[in-house]
Each structure stands twice: as C-alpha cells, then as structure tokens.
C-alpha positions in Angstrom: -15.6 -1.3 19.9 -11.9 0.0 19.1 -13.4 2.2 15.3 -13.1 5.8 14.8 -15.4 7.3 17.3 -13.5 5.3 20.7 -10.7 7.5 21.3 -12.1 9.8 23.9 -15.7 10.8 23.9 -16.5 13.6 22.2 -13.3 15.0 20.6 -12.7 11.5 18.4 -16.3 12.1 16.8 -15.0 16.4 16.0 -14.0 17.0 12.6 -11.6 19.0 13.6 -9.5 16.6 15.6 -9.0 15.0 12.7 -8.2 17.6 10.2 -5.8 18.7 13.3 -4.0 15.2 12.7 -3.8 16.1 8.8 -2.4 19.3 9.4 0.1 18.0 11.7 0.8 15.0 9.1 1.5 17.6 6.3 3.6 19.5 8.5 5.7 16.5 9.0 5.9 15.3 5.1 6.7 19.2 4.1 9.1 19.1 6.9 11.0 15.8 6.2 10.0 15.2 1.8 9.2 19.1 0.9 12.2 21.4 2.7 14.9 20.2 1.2 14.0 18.5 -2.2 16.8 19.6 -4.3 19.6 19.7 -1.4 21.1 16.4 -2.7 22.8 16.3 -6.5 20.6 13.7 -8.3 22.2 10.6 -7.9 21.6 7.0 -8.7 18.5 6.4 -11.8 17.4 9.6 -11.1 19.2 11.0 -14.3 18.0 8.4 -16.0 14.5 8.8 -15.2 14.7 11.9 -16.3 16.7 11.5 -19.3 13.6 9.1 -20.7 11.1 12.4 -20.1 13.7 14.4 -22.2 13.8 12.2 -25.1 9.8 11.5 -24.9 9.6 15.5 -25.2 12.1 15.8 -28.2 10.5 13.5 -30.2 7.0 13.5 -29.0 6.6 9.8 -28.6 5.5 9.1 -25.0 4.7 6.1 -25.6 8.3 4.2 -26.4 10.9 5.4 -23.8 14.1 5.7 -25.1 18.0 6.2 -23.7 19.7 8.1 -26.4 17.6 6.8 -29.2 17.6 3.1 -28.1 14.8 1.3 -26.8 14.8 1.2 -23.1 13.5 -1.9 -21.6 13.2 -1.4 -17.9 10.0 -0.4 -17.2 6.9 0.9 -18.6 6.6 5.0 -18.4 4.2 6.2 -15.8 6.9 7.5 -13.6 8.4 9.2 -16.8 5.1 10.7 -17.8 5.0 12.3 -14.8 8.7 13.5 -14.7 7.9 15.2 -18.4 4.8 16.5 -17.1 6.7 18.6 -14.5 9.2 19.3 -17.1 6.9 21.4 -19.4 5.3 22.8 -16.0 8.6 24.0 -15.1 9.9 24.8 -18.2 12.8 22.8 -17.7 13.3 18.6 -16.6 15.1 19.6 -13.0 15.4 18.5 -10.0 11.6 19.7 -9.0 10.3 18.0 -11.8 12.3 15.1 -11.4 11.6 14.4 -7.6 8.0 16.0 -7.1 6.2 12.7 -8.0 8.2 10.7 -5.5 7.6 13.4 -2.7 3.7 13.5 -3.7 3.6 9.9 -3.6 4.9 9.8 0.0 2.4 12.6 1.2 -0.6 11.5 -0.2 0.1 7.8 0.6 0.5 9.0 4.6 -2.5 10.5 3.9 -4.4 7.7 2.6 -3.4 5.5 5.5 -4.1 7.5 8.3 -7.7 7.3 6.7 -7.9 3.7 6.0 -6.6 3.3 9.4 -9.5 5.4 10.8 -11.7 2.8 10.1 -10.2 0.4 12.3 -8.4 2.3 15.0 -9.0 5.3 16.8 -7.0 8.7 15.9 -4.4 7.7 17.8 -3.8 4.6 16.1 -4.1 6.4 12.9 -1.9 9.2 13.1 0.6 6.5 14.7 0.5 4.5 11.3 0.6 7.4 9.1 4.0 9.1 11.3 5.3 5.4 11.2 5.1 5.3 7.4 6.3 8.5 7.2 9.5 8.0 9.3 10.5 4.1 8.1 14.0 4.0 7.7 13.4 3.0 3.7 10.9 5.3 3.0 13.1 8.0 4.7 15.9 7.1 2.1 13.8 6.7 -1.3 10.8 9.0 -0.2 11.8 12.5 -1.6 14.1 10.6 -4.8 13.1 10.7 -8.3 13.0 6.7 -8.3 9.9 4.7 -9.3 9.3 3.4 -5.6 7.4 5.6 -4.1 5.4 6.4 -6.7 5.0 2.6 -7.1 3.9 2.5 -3.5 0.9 4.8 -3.7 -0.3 3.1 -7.0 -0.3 -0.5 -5.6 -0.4 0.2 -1.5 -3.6 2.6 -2.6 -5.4 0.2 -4.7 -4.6 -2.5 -1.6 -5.8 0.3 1.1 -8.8 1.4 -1.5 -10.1 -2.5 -2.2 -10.1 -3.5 2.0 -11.3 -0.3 3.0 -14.4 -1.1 0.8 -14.6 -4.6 1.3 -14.6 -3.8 4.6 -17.4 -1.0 4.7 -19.9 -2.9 2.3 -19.4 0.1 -0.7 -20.8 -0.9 -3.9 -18.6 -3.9 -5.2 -18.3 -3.0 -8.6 -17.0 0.8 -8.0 -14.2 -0.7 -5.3 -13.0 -3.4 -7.9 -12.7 -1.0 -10.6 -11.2 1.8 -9.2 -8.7 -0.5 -7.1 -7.8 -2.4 -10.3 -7.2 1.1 -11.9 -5.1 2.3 -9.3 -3.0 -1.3 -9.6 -3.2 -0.7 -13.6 -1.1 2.7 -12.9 1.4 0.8 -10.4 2.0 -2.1 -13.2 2.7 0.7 -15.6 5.3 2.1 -13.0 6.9 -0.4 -12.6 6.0 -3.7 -13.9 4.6 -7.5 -13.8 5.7 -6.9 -9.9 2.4 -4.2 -10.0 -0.1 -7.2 -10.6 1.5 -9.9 -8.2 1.4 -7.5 -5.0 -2.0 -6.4 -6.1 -3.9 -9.5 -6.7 -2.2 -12.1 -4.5 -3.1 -10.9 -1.3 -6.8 -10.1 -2.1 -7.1 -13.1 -4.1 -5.7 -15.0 -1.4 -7.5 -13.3 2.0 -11.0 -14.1 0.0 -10.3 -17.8 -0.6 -9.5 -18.5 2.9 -12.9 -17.1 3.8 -15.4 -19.1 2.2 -18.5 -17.0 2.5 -16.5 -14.5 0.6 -15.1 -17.0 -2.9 -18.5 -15.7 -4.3 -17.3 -12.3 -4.4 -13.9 -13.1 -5.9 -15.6 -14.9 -8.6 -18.3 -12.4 -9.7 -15.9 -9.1 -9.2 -12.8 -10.2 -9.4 -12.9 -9.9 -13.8 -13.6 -6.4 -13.1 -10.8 -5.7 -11.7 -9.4 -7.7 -14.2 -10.7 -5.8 -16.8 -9.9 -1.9 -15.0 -6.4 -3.3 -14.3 -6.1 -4.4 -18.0 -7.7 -1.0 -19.5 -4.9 0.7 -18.0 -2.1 -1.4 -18.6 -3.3 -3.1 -21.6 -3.9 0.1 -23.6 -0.4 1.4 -23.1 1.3 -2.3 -24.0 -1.0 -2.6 -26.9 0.6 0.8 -28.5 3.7 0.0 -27.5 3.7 -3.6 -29.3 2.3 -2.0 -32.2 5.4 0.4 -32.2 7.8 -2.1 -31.5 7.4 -5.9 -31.4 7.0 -8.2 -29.3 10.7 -9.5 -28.4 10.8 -5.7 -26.6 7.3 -6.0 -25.1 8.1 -9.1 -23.3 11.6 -7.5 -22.3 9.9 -4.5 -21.0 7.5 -6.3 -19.1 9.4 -8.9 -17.6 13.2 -7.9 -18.5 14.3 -7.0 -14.7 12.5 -10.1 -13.2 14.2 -12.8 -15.8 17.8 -11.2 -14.5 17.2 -11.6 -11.3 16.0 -14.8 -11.0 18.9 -16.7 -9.7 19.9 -19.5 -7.4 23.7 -18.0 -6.6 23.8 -16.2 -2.7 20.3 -17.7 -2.4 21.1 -19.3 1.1 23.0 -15.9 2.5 20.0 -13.7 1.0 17.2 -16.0 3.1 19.4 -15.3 6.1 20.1 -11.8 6.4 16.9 -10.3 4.3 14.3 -11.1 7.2 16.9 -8.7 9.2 17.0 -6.2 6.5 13.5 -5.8 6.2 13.2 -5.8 10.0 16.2 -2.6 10.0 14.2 -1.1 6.8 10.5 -0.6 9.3 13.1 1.2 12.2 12.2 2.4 14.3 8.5 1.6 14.3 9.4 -2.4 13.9 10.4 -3.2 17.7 6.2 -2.1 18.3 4.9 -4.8 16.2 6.4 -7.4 19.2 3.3 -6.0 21.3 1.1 -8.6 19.0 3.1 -11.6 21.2 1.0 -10.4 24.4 -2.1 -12.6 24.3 -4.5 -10.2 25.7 -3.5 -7.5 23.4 -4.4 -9.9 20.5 -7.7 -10.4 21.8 -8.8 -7.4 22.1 -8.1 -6.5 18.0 -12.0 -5.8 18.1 -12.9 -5.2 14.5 -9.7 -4.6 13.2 -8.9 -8.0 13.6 -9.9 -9.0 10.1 -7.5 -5.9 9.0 -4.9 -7.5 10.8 -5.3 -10.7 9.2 -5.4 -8.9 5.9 -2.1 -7.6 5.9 -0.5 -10.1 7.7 -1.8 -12.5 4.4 -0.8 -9.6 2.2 2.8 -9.9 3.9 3.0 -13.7 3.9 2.0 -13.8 0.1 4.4 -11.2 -1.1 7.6 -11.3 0.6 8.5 -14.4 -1.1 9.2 -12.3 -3.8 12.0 -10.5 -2.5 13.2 -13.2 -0.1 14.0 -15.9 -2.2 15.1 -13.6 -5.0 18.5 -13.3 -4.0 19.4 -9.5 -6.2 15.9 -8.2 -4.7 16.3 -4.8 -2.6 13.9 -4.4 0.2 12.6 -0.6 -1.7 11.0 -2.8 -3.9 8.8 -4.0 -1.3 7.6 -0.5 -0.2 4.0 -1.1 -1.7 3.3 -3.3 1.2 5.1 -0.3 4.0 1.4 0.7 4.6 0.3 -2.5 5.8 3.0 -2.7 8.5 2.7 0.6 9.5 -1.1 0.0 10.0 -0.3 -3.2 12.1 1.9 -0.6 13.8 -0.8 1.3 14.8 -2.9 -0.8 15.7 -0.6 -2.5 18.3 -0.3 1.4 19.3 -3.8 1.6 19.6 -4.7 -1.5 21.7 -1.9 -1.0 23.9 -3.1 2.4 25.0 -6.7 1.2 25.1 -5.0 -1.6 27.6 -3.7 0.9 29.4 -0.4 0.1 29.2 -0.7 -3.0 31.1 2.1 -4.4 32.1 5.2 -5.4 29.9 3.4 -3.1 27.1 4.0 -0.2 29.5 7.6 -1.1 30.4 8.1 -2.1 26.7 6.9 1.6 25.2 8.7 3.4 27.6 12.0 1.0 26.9 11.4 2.1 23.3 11.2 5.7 23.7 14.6 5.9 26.0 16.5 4.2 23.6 15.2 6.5 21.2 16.1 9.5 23.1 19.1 7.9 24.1 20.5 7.6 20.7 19.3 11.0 19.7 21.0 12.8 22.8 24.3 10.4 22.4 24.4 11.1 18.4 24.4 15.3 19.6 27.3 15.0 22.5 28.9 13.2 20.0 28.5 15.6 17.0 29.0 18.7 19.1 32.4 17.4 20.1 33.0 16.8 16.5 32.7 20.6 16.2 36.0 20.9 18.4 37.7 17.9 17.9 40.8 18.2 15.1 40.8 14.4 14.5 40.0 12.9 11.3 37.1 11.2 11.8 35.6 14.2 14.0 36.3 16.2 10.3 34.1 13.7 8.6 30.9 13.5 10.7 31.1 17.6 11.3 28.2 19.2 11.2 27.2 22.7 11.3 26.4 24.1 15.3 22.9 25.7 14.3 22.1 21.6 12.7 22.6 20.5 16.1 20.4 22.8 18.3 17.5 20.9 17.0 18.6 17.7 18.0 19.7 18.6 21.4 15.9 20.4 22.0 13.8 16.8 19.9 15.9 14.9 22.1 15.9 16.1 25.1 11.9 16.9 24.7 11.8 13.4 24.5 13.7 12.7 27.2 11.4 14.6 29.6 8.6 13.1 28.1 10.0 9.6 29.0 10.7 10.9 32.5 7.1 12.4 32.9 5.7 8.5 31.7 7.4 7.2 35.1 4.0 8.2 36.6 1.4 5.5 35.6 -1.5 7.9 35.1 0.5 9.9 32.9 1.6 6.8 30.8 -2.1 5.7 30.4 -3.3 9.4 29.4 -3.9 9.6 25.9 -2.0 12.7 25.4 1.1 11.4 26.7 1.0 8.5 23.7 -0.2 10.8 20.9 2.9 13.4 22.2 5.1 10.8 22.4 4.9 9.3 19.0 4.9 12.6 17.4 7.8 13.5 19.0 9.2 10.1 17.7 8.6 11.1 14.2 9.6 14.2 14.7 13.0 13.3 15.8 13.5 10.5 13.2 12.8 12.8 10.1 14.8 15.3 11.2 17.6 13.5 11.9 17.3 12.3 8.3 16.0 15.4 6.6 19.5 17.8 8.8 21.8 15.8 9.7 21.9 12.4 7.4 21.1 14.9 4.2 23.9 17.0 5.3 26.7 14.1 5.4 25.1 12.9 2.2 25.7 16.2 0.6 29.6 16.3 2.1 30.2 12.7 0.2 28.3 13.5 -2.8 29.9 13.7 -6.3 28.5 16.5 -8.2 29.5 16.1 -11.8 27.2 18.9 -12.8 29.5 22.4 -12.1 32.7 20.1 -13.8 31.0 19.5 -16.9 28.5 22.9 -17.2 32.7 24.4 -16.8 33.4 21.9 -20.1 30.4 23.1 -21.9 31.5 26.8 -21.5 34.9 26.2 -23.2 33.5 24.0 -26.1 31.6 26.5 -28.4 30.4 23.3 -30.3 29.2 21.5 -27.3 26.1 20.6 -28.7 27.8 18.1 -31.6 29.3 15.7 -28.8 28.2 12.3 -29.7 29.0 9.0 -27.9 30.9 6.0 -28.9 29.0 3.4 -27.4 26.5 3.9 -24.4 27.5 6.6 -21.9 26.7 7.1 -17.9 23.2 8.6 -17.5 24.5 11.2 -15.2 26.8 12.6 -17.9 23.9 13.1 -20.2 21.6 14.7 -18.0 23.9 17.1 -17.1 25.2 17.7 -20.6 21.5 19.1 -21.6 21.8 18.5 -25.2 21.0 15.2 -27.0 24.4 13.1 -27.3 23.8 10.7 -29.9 24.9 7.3 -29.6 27.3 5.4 -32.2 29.3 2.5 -32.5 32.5 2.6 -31.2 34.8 3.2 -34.3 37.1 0.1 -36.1 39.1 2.3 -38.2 40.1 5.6 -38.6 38.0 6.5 -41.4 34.9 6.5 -39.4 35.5 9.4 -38.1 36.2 13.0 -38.6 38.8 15.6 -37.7 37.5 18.0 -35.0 34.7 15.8 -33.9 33.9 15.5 -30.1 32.9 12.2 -28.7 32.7 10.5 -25.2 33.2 7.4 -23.9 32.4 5.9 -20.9 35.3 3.8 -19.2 35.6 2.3 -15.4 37.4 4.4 -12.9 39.0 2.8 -9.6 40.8 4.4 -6.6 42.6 1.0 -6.3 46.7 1.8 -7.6 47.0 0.2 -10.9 50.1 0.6 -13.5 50.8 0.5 -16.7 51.5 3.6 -19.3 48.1 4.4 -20.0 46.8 4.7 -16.7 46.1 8.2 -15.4 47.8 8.1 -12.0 47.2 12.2 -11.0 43.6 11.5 -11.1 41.1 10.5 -9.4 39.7 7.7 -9.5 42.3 6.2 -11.9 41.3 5.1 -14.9 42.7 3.3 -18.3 42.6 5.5 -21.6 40.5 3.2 -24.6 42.4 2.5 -27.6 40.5 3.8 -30.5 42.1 3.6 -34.3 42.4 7.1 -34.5 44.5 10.1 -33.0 42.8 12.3 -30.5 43.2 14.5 -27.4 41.5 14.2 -23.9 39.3 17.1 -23.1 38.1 15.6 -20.0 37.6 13.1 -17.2 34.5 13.2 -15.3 34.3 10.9 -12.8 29.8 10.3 -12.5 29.7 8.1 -9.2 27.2 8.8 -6.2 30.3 9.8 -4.0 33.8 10.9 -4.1 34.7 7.8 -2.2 33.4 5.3 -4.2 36.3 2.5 -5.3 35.1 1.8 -8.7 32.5 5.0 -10.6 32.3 5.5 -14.3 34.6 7.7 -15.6 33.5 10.0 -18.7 36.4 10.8 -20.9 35.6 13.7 -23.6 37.8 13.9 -26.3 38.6 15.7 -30.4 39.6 13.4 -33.2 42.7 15.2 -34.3 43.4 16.2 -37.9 47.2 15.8 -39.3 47.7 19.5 -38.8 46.9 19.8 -35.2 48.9 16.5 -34.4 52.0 18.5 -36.4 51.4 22.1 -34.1 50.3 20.3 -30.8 52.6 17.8 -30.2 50.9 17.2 -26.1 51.2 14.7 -24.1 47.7 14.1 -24.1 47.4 13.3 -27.7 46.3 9.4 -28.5 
C-alpha cells in the first residue's frame, strides 16, 4: 500500500525522481562530511589511528598493529588498513587519509538507507531517513573523524540493512546470508567482539519470535556463520600465529573486560536513555508520532520493518546501558534503524494527511527549529559588536552568519506557509521542509560549531614542526616510557620506545628523549613546578643531568584542566653542565 511506487502517481515510479533524491543526498554529505575535512587539527585517537598505519607501512606487517613497536591491543586493523591505504594513495598518512574512510562511511551508509528505506516507504520517507541519519547530533560529531565509528557503522548497519532488505524481498537465501555475514566479518574486524553481538542478536532474535521463519535461521544461519568467520577468522588466525594467544584474546575482548563494571551503574541507567534520546536530535521528537493509534495502523508493509528495528534496538542497547563507561558513538551501527523508524513516522503522517495532533506536532517541531536557528543568529550577530567576554568567545565571522540568517529564516516562511492546511498536506511542503531541516542542522555544525571548535582547539603540530627545525638530529629522539599519540604523529619520524632510565649509565651524553608527564591549569607549588606555563606541569626526576628543550602541551583544547604535557630534553655531558650553567639544567 505505503512501498516505493505510492508517493504521487507517476513521478514516485520515474527514475529520475529518485536519482534527484541521491543527488540532493550527496550534496548534503559533501556539504556537511566533504567541505571541510581537514579544518579541525586531528584530535582525540585520530593520531593514533594513524600512527598504527605508519608503523604497519615501516615494517610491512599489516597484520600485528603496533604503537611504537609494542603490540597494540585495542582493536583489530580494518580501520587501519584503510588509513595506510590512503597513506600510500596520498603519498603521505594526513589528515585525508586519516579521515576519508570515516567520511565514506557516512556517505555511502546514507546512501544505503535511503534505498533500504525505499522498500518500505515512499521517497519521501526515504530521503527523510537518509537526511535524519545524515544530520543526528552523533553522527554530526564523529561522522567526518578518523575514528573507527563510522566506519563501524556502515560494516555492521549494512550487513543489518543488506540481511532484512533480502529477507524481506525473498532474494536467494544463501547470497543475503553470506554477503551480510561478510559485511559483519569487516565490522568485527573494525572494531571487535561488539561487531558480532549487534549483528547476530537482532536477526537471531526477530526470526525466533516468528515461528514460520526458525527454519530459516537454522538452515542459513551457519552461513553466515561461516562468511562472518572467513573474514574475521583468517585475520585472527595470522595474528595468533604471530603472536599468542594471551594478545589474541586481549585484542578481541581487551576494551569489553575494562569496561565491565558495576561502579556509576545506577546514574548511567538514568541519564543514558536521555543521552541517546539528545544523540538522534533533532529527528528524535518525530519518532513520538508512533503514540497516535491510527498512525500505527496504517504501517502497511513496513510494519514488519518496524518490528525489526525496534527488536534490533531492544536487543542491543543493553550493551551500552548497563555498561556504565559505554559512549553512545559506540551504538552508531544501530543510527540507521532509528532513522528509518524516522521516516517512516514521516511517511505515514503525510500519507494521513497530517491529521490532527501529527499536523500541529510537525509544524511545533519545525518552529522550534527555526526558532533556535534565528535566536542562535541575533544572538551571534550581536556577538560581532558586543566587547564582553563571553561575546569574544562565541564570535563568529559576519559572512558565517548570512547563511544562518537566510536557512533560518527560509524555514521560518516555510512554517508560516504550513498555517494553510492544504499546503501542510501537499507533498512538497514535507519533502521542503525536511530538507530544509537538514540543511540547517549540518550547516550549523559544518560553519558555525567547526568554527568554535577550531577557536578552542590545541594544535600541537606548528609548536613541534618549530622544535624539529632547530634540532638537526630530530630524527634520534627516543622515548622513555610510552609517549602521547599526538606527539608522535606530529613528530613524523619513528620515536622508539625505552624504559625509563634507573641510573645514569643508561644513557648517553647528547641524546634526546621525551617523556610524557600530566599537565594541569589547577595552581600547584613546589620548586619543580613550572609556574610560567601553561598548563603547569611537574619536571620527572631522572638519574641523570639534562636540559628541557620543550613542553608541548597535546590536549584537544587550550582549556582543558588536565592534558599531557610532552617534555623534550638532552642528557648533558660534564662539559656542557661546566659551560652552561642554566637554569633549566636537571
């Protein structure tokens, strides 16, 4: 009743329409993922994402990741394939190479769900759940960074999307099995035992609730098994045999075992329902249209899509819910699943014609919307003007604001033109409408939340490039102990990792080293603290004389309390202690 050809006559059943809707998707991706890839500093594990490419192309062994020579047990290494992929496309391991997967991820994932939506919906519901995707709050944040998320999203939301979508349409069992348990094999290798559990759960669980389907799970579910275990297998296998298997548990199920814990539990089960509710903004508020009875019984065949991802939800949030140190980013596999259910409450609304409360309720929705947007530019523009302190901080540049006055007040009209019901009920009023909603939200995020990202970040790379230039041995620096991942990336060359000296003789006169110590804005005392920087910091006390080259502070931002603080230093020879008698000797 409600599939692909009911939008309106014959322009839902035109290929064009629908490659229109594509167009208009990747316009919005490039817009919001694409523009502005490299504006930020890398920040956060990007560096250390990409510092595990580096050392896979150094020694040639991609299949052992490695942080300075040590095994590194977070993950497996798909994301990092990918990352040193880019870097031998590019010549170099940069920002590009670093963040191009995630941004991919993101576009092809939108992709994929504005076709498994078609399906079920009409356009408009499609393109509704492929801008709501697009424009989440969370995805907004980790969508265009080099962390394994998104990329973990499209491995295990695609093989969830792939499997139903096939279920669903009667293709050839053992092809949709395979290729879905392949796609999951890629996700676990992303990121983990987490791949498997989102993957097989729901669809394990959806078929065993309908009995006529138990037969299928039991003849095609071991292919799956079997695709999902080529993929993931193969790679654990090698890595055992290089290894052992004290680091292939680790590496499997490292991250989980630490944090599994009882303490905050209570306080977590509170406030994480909310979290997650604040990570779908501003798309969440729609799914309350499913309360409306009549709405829910017109779900047509998407109902059994519905009940799909609702199961899919109910099986898998446990895992971040009652895990007290889980983020909601590591949900985002499951994102396509509410932003279908989005969509689909989209969809049957209009096809209701906005009766009622649904009519009130969507236009409530988009002036709050456009309220916030046109409040957030009167307020910005008389940050421009204002000489007040907090104005300072939440400046932005004028020609960053035109865009938001013009989205917003589009919007606005739009809203006012909706007063008249037959405009509310047209179809082009909705489709307009939630474009113009995404195309609000992502450029809020992609101009003006970038832009006061960018003021706040710390960018550690021009300080220590600067250090490089003055040290014509740069390239012997080695580390006592481990040191920040952000230091290293920017450093370029290999810093080899040693044990933090006992005794004097370890060492040798002239030698560089870094260490890695804690820094805090917080007024501390004592003679060794550094009070004329910033953040403050304690000097280590090694066995051995030497002078301070540097202090690098390698936070996210400036105003972070407590960063890590890279201090570079020379082991000093009796000679130079006898001509340079400095201050900064230690």
């Amino acid at each position: 009743m409600f599939g692909a050809a009911s939008l309106s006559g014959k322009e839902s059943n035109r290929l064009g329409a629908h490659l229109l809707d594509l167009a208009l998707l990747a316009l919005l991706v490039w817009g919001i993922y694409f523009s502005r890839m490299t504006f930020l500093p890398l920040c956060g594990e990007e560096p250390r994402r990409a510092e595990v490419a580096r050392e896979m192309l150094r020694s040639g062994n991609w299949i052992v990741p490695t942080q300075q020579g040590h095994l590194y047990l977070s993950r497996p290494p798909f994301q990092n394939w990918l990352i040193a992929l880019g870097g031998i496309i590019r010549g170099e391991v940069d920002a590009v190479a670093i963040r191009l997967p995630s941004v991919l991820s993101t576009g092809v994932l939108a992709a994929g769900i504005y076709l498994y939506s078609l399906g079920f919906v009409s356009r408009l519901g499609a393109i509704t759940s492929a801008a709501a995707f697009t424009t989440m709050g969370q995805v907004l944040q980790i969508g265009g960074m080099g962390e394994s998320d998104a990329l973990f999203a499209l491995c295990v939301g695609g093989a969830l999307l792939f499997w139903h979508y096939g279920w669903a349409r009667n293709w050839w069992p053992p092809l949709v099995w395979a290729i879905a348990g392949i796609l999951a094999g890629f996700g676990a290798l992303t990121k983990g035992v987490q791949g498997a559990v989102y993957f097989f759960g729901p669809i394990v669980v959806y078929l065993i609730l309908f009995g006529t389907c138990r037969m299928q799970l039991v003849r095609w579910l071991p292919v799956a098994l079997l695709s999902f275990g080529a993929v993931a297998g193969s790679w654990t296998l090698a890595y055992w045999w290089a290894t052992d298997w004290e680091a292939t548990r680790r590496i499997w199920f490292g991250q989980v075992e630490q944090r599994l814990s009882w303490s905050g539990l209570t306080e977590h089960m509170l406030l994480h329902p909310l979290e997650t509710f604040a990570c779908w903004l501003p798309w969440s508020p729609l799914l309350g249209f499913f309360i409306w009875k009549e709405l829910r019984r017109q779900l047509g065949e998407a109902k059994q899509a519905a009940i799909f991802w609702l199961g899919a939800l109910a099986v898998t949030y446990p895992t971040v819910w009652l895990v007290p140190a889980a983020a909601n980013r590591y949900y985002l596999p499951l994102y396509p699943g509410v932003a279908f259910l989005v969509g689909l409450a989209v969809d049957r609304a209009w096809h209701l014609k906005w009766a009622a409360i649904l009519g009130r309720s969507y236009r409530a929705f988009l002036i709050v919307i456009a309220g916030i947007a046109l409040g957030a530019a009167l307020v910005l523009t008389a940050a421009v003007w204002l000489p007040v302190d907090f104005a300072v901080r939440i400046r932005q540049p004028v020609v960053w604001l035109v865009p938001l006055w013009i989205l917003g007040a589009f919007l606005g009209g739009l809203v006012w033109w909706g007063r008249n019901e037959n405009v509310l009920q047209s179809l082009r009023f909705t489709y307009t409408t939630v474009l113009a909603v995404a195309a609000l939200v992502g450029y809020a995020h992609t101009g003006l939340v970038l832009n006061g990202l960018r003021l706040a970040a710390n960018d550690p790379g021009p300080s220590i490039a600067a250090l490089k230039g003055e040290l014509p041995d740069s390239e012997k620096l080695v580390s006592f102990g481990p040191v920040f991942h952000r230091f290293r990336y920017c450093w370029e060359h290999p810093i080899p990792r040693r044990d933090i000296p006992q005794i004097a003789e370890e060492v040798s006169p002239g030698q560089l080293f870094c260490i890695e110590v804690t820094g805090t804005k917080e007024k501390g005392g004592g003679k060794n603290v550094q009070k004329n920087t910033q953040p403050q910091f304690t000097l280590p006390e090694l066995p051995f004389r030497w002078e301070m080259l540097a202090a690098i502070p390698c936070g996210r931002n400036r105003n972070e309390k407590v960063q890590p603080v890279v201090i570079v230093g020379r082991v000093l020879g009796a000679e130079d202690i006898a001509e340079n008698p400095r201050p900064n000797l230690r």
